[in-house]
C-alpha positions as CSV (number, residue, x, y, z in Angstrom):
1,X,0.0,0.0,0.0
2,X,1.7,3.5,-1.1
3,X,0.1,6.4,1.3
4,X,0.8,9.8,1.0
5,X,3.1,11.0,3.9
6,X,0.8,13.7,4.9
7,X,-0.4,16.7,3.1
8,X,0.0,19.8,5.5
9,X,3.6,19.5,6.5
10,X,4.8,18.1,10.2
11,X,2.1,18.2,12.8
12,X,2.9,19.8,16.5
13,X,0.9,19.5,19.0
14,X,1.3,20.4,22.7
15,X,4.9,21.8,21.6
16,X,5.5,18.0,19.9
17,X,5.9,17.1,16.8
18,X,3.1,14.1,15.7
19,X,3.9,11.7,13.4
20,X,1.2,11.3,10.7
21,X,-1.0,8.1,10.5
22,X,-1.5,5.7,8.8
23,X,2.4,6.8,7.4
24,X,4.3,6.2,10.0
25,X,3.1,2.5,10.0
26,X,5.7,0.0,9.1
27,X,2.6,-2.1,7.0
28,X,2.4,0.6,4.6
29,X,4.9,2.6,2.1
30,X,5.1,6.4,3.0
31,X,5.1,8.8,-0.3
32,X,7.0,11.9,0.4
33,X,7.1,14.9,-1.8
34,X,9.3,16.8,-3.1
35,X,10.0,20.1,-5.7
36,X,12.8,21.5,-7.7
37,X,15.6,23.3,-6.5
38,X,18.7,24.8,-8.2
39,X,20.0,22.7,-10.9
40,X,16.5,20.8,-12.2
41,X,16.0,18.7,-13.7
42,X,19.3,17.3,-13.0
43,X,19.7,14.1,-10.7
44,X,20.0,15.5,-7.2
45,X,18.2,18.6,-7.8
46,X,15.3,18.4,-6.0
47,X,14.4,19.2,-2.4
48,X,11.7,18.3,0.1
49,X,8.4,20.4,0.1
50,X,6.4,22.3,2.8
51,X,3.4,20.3,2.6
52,X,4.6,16.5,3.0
53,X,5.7,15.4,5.9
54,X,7.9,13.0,7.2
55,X,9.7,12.5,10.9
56,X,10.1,9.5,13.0
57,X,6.9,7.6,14.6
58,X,6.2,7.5,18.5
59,X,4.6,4.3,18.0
60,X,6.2,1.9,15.5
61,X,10.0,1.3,16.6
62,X,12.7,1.6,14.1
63,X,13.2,-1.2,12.0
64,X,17.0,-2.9,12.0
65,X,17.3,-2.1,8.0
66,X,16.9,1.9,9.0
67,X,19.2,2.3,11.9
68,X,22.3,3.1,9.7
69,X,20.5,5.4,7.1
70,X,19.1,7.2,10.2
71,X,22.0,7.6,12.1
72,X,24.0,8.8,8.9
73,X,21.7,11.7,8.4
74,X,21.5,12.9,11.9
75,X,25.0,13.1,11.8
76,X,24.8,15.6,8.6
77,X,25.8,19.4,9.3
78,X,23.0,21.7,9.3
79,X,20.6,19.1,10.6
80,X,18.5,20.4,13.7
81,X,18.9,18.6,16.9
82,X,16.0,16.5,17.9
83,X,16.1,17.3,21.2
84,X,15.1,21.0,20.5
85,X,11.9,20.0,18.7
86,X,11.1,17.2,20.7
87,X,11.3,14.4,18.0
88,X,11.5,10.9,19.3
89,X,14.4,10.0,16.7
90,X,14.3,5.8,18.2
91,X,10.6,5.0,16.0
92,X,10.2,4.3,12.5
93,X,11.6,6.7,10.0
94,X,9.0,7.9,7.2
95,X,8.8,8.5,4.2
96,X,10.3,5.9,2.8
97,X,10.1,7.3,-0.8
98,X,8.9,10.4,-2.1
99,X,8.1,12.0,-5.8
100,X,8.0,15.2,-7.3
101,X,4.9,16.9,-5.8
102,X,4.9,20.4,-7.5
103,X,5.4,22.0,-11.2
104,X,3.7,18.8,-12.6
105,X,0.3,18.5,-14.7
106,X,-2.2,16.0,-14.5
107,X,-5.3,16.5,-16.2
108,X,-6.9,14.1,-19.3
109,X,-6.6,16.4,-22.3
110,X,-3.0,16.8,-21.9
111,X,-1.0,20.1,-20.5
């Protein structure tokens, strides 16, 4: 099952961020989205947008194939620290894919 990731950006509530449901759940595929940024269409060139979502689930734990891919990006420079938003960083990481999600048409008579 591919679900979309959410569609109005990271949820806080109570000064916490929520993960979104059913996305955070390990029995379905999260979709992401994403939109261009400098260099598109070039491979690489695109970064995430405002109104998907994605974060880390206070349910579901983290599964053993996303512990290194998770610990690599919260090493990266310029990454916030969890701590200061209060994201449980130890649950299942979501999205696990996303697609362009803006600049795109889709209509039946063509563009």
């Amino acid at each position: 099952l591919l679900y979309a990731s959410g569609d109005s950006g990271a949820n806080c509530k109570s000064g916490k961020f929520t993960p979104n449901m059913p996305a955070s759940s390990p029995y379905v595929t999260a979709v992401g989205g994403t939109q261009p940024a400098a260099g598109y269409p070039a491979p690489g060139s695109e970064s995430a947008i405002g109104l998907s979502s994605g974060g880390f689930s206070n349910y579901w734990p983290m599964p053993d194939w996303q512990k290194t891919a998770v610990e690599g990006y919260l090493k990266q420079s310029g990454i916030p620290a969890p701590e200061k938003y209060a994201v449980n960083t130890t649950g299942r990481g979501f999205p696990d894919i996303a697609a362009q999600a803006t600049d795109f048409c889709v209509t039946p008579f063509g563009c």
